[in-house]
C-alpha positions as CSV (number, residue, x, y, z in Angstrom):
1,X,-213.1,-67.4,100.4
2,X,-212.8,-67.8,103.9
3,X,-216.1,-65.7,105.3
4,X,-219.2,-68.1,106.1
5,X,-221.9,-67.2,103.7
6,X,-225.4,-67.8,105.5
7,X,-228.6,-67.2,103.9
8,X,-231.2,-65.0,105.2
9,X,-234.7,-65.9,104.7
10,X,-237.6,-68.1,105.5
11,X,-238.5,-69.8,102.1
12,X,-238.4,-73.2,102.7
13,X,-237.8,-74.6,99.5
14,X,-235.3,-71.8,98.7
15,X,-233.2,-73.2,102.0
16,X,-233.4,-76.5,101.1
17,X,-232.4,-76.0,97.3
18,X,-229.2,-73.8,98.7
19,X,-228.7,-76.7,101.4
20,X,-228.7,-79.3,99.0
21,X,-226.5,-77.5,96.3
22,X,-223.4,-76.4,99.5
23,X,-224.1,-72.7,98.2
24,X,-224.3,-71.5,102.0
25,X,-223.0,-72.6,105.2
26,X,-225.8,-71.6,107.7
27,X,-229.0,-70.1,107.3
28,X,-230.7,-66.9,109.4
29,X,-234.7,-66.2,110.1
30,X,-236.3,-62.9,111.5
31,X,-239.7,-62.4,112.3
32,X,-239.7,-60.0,109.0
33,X,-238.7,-62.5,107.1
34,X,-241.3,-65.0,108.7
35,X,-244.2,-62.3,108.0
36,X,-242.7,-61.7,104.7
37,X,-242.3,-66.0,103.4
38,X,-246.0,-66.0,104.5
39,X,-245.0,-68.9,107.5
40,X,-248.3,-69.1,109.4
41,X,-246.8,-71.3,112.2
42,X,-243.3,-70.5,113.2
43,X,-242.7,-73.7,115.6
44,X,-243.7,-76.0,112.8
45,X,-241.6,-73.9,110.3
46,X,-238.8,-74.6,112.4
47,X,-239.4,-78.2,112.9
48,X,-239.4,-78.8,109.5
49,X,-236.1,-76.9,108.6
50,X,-234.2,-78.5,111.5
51,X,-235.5,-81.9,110.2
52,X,-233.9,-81.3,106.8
53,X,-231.1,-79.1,107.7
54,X,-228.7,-80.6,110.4
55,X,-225.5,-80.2,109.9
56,X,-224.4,-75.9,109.8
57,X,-226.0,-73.1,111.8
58,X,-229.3,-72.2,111.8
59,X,-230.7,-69.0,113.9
60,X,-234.0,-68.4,115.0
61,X,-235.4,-65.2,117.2
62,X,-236.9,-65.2,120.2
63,X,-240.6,-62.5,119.5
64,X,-240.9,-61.3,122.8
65,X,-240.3,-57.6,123.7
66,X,-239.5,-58.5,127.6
67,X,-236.6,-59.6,128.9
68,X,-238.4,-62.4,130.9
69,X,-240.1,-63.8,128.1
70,X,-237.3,-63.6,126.2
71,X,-235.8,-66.2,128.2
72,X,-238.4,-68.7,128.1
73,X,-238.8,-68.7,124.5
74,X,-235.0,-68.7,124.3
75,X,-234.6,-72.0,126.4
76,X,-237.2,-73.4,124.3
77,X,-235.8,-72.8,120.8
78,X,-232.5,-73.9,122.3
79,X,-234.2,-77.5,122.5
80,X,-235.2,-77.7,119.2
81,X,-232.1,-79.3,118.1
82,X,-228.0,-79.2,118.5
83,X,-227.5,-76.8,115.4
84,X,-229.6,-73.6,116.4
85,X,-229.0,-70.4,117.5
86,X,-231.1,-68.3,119.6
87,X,-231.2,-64.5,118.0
88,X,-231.8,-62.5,121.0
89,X,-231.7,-58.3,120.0
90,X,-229.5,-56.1,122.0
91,X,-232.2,-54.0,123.2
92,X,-235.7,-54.1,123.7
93,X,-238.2,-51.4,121.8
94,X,-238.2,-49.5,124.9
95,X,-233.8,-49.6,125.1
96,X,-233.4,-52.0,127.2
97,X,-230.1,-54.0,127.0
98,X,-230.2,-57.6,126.8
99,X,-227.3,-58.4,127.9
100,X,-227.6,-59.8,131.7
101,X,-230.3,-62.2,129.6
102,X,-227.3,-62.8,126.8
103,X,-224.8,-63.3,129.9
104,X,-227.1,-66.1,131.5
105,X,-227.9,-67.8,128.4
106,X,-224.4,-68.2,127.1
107,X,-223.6,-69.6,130.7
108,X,-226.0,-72.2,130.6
109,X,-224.6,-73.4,127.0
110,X,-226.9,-72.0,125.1
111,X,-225.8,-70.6,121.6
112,X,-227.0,-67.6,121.0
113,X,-226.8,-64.9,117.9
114,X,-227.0,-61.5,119.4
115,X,-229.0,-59.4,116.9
116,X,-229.8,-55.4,116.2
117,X,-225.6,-54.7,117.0
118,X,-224.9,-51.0,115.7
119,X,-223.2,-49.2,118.6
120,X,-219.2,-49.6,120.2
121,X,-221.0,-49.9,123.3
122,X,-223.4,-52.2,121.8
123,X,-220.5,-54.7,121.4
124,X,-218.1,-54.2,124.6
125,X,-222.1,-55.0,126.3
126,X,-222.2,-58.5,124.1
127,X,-218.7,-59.5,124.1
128,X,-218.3,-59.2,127.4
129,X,-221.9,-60.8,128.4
130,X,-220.9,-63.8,125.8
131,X,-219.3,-66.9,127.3
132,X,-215.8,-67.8,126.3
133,X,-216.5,-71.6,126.0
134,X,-219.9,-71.0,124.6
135,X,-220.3,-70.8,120.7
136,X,-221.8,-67.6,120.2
137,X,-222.8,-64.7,117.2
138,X,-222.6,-61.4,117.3
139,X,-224.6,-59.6,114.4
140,X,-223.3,-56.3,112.9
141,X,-226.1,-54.7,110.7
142,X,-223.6,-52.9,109.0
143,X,-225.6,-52.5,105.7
144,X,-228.4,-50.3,107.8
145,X,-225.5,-48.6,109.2
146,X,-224.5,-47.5,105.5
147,X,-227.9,-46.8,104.7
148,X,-227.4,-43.8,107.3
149,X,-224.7,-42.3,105.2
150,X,-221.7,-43.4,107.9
151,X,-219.0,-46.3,106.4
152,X,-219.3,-49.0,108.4
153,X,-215.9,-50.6,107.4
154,X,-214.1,-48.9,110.4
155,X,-216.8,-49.8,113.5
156,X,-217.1,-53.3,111.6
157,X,-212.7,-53.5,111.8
158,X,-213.0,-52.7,115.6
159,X,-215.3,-55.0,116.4
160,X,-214.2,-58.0,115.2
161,X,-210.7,-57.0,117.2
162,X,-212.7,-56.6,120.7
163,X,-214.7,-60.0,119.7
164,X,-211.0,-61.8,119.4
165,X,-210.9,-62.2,122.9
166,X,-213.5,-64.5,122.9
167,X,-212.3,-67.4,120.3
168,X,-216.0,-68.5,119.9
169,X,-217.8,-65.7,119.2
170,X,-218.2,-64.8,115.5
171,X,-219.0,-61.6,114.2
172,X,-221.4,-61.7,111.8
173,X,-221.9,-59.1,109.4
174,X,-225.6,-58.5,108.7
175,X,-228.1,-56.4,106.6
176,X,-225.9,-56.4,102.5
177,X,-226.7,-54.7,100.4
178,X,-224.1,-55.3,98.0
179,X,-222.0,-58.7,96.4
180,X,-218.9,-56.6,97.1
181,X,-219.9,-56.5,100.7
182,X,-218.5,-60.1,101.2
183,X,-215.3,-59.1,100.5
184,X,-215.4,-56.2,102.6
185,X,-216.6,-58.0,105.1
186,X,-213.9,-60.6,104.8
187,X,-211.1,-58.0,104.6
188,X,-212.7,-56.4,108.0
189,X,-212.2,-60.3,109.5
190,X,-215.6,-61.3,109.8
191,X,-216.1,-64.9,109.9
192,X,-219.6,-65.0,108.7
193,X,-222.3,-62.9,106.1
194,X,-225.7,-62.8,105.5
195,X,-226.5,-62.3,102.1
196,X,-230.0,-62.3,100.4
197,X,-231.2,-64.9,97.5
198,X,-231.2,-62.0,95.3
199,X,-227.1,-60.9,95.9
200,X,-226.5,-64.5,95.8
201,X,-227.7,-65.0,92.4
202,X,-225.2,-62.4,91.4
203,X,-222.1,-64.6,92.3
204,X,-222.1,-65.9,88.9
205,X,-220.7,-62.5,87.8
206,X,-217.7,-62.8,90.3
207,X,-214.7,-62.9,87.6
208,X,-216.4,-61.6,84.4
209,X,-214.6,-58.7,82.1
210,X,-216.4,-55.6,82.7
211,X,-216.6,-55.3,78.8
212,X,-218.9,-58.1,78.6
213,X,-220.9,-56.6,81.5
214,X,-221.3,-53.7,79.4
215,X,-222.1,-55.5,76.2
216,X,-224.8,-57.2,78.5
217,X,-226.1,-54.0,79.6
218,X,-226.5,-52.2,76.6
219,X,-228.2,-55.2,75.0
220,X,-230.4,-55.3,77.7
221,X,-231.2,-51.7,77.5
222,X,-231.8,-52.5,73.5
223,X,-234.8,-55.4,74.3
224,X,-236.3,-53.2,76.9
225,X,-236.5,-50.1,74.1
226,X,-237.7,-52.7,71.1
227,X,-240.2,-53.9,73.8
228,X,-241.5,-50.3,74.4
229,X,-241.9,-49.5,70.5
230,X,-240.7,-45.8,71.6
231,X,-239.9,-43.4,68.8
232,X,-238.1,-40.1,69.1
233,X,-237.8,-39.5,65.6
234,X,-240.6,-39.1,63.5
């Protein structure tokens, strides 16, 4: 396929195994994540994954909640080697836009992944505030979008045409929820995905007869109900 796959998590042995075996081509962190891998110090987390991983993209997020201090602790990750991104969010928790801050960091060379994106407007702001020479990410979190009922296939299409006028900016679609997503995601023309440890397991059913995905099912269903010891009949 075409698409980037990245993986998105903060399990340092996970990366590394994934790194090691070329099943991804970039990697993604959130401070969910972070909380949720149990990482206790997040500058030496990242220290240690740029030391092992230095060759494809690797984003980390900035934690503040103001603008200003968004920008310090962007220029800071920024130095922590040639291959990161800086994952700023759109908007701040009190709606903020981020984008004068995404506009001056892009400037300055600074390759940033622009996280949180669910809105039209949300993208004109970014692609516009994005430099053209600068490498640069724009997130989609198309899977939360879903998860309000709404397709995202059509906003998802749209944007990736308004990102085309900037040849380096990638849109990036964020949050799956399903293995089918990637291709939906590449049919849309994204260039990269995130996809989970667990959705990535499933690629080893890409290809397989949906008979035999059946017979695997209902002999799964079988050791489960011999596990139980259930009886309906007397």
């Amino acid at each position: 396929m075409a698409i980037k796959v990245f993986a998105d998590g903060a399990n340092l042995e996970g990366m590394l195994d994934m790194y090691e075996n070329g099943n991804v081509q970039g990697f993604t962190t959130n401070p969910s994540l972070m909380k949720k891998g149990g990482v206790t110090d997040y500058r030496a987390f990242a220290k240690e994954v740029l030391a092992h991983i230095t060759d494809v993209s690797v984003s980390f997020e900035v934690f503040a909640d103001d603008v200003e201090t968004m920008e310090v602790e962007a220029r800071e990750i920024a130095t922590w080697a040639e291959n990161v991104y800086v994952k700023i969010p759109c908007v701040t928790t009190k709606g903020e836009s981020t984008a004068e801050l995404v506009r001056k960091l892009s400037t300055d060379g600074i390759k940033v992944n622009v996280t949180t994106i669910f809105t039209p407007k949300q993208v004109d702001e970014m692609v516009e505030a994005v430099d053209a020479e600068t490498p640069s990410i724009i997130s989609l979190f198309a899977g939360r979008i879903a998860d309000t009922g709404v397709d995202p296939i059509p906003f998802v299409t749209e944007s990736v045409k308004k990102a085309a006028v900037k040849p380096n900016c990638e849109v990036l679609w964020a949050s799956t929820r399903e293995l089918i997503n990637i291709y939906q995601a590449e049919a849309c023309g994204c260039q990269i995905i995130t996809v989970p440890n667990s959705i990535l397991a499933k690629r080893k059913n890409i290809g397989r007869d949906p008979y035999e995905v059946s017979l695997d099912t209902v002999r799964g269903f079988a050791k489960d109900i011999a596990s139980l010891g259930f009886h309906i009949l007397p």
